[in-house]
C-alpha positions in Angstrom: 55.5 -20.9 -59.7 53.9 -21.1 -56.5 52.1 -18.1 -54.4 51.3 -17.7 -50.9 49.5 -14.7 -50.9 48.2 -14.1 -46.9 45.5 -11.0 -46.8 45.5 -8.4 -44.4 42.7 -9.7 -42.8 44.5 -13.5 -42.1 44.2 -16.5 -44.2 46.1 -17.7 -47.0 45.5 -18.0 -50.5 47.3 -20.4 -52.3 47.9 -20.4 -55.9 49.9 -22.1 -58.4 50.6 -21.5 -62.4 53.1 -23.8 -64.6 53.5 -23.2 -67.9 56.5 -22.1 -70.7 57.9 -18.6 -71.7 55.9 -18.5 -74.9 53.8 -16.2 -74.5 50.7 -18.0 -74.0 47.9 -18.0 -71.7 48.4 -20.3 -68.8 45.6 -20.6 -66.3 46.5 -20.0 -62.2 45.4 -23.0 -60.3 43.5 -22.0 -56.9 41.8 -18.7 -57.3 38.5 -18.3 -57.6 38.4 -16.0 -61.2 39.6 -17.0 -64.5 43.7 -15.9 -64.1 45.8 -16.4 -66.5 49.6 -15.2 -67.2 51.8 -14.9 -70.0 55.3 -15.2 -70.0 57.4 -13.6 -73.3 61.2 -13.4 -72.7 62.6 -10.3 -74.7 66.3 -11.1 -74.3 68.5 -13.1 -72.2 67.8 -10.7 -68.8 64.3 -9.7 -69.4 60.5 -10.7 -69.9 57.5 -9.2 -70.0 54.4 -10.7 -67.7 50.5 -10.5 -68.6 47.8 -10.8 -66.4 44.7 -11.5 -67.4 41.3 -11.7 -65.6 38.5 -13.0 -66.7 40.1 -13.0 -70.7 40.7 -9.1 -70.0 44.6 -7.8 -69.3 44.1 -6.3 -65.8 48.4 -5.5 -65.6 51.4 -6.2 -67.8 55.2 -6.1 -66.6 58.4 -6.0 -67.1 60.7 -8.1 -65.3 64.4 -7.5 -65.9 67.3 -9.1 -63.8 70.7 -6.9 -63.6 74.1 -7.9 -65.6 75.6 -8.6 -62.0 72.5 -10.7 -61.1 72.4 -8.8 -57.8 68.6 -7.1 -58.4 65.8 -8.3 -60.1 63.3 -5.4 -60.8 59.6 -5.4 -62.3 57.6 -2.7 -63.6 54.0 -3.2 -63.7 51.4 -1.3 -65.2 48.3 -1.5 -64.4 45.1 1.1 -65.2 43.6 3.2 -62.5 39.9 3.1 -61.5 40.0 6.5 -63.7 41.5 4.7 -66.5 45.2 6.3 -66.4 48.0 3.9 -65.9 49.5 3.2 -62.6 53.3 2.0 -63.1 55.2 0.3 -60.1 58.6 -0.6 -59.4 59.6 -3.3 -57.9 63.2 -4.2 -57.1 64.4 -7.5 -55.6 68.0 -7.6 -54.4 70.2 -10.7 -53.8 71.4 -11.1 -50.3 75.0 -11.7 -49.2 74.1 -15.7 -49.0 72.7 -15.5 -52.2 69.5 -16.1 -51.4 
């Protein structure tokens, strides 16, 4: 996977991970802290993502892509500077060109 990330402020930040759905830690090339993810598929539609930083899980998610393959949608959890979780959806849907 590759990431683009471009701040607010300008720039871009450029990252990339490879690894397997295993569920092991793979480290994120071009980031200055210690990322890692883990990918663990749960069925044939869904998988469920952990991000570490620094060896600590700073957000999990789950990603799970529709029957019809027209949405892709993630929850992720992360915890709030109070220590409650924040949960946030995100959907992805397929465009009429299928891209």
């Amino acid at each position: 996977m590759v990431y683009d990330l471009i701040p607010v402020r300008g720039g871009v930040t450029h990252m990339e991970w490879t690894g397997r759905f295993d569920g092991r830690d793979y480290p994120v090339q071009g980031v200055d802290e210690v990322i890692t993810y883990a990918y663990t598929p749960v069925d044939a539609r869904t998988m469920q993502v952990t991000l570490k930083v620094d060896g600590r899980v700073a957000a999990d998610a789950t990603v799970v892509l529709a029957p019809d393959g027209s949405t892709l949608s993630t929850d992720t959890r992360v915890l709030d500077p109070r220590g409650g979780n924040l949960v946030t959806r995100t959907v992805y849907e397929r465009q009429p060109n299928g891209s």
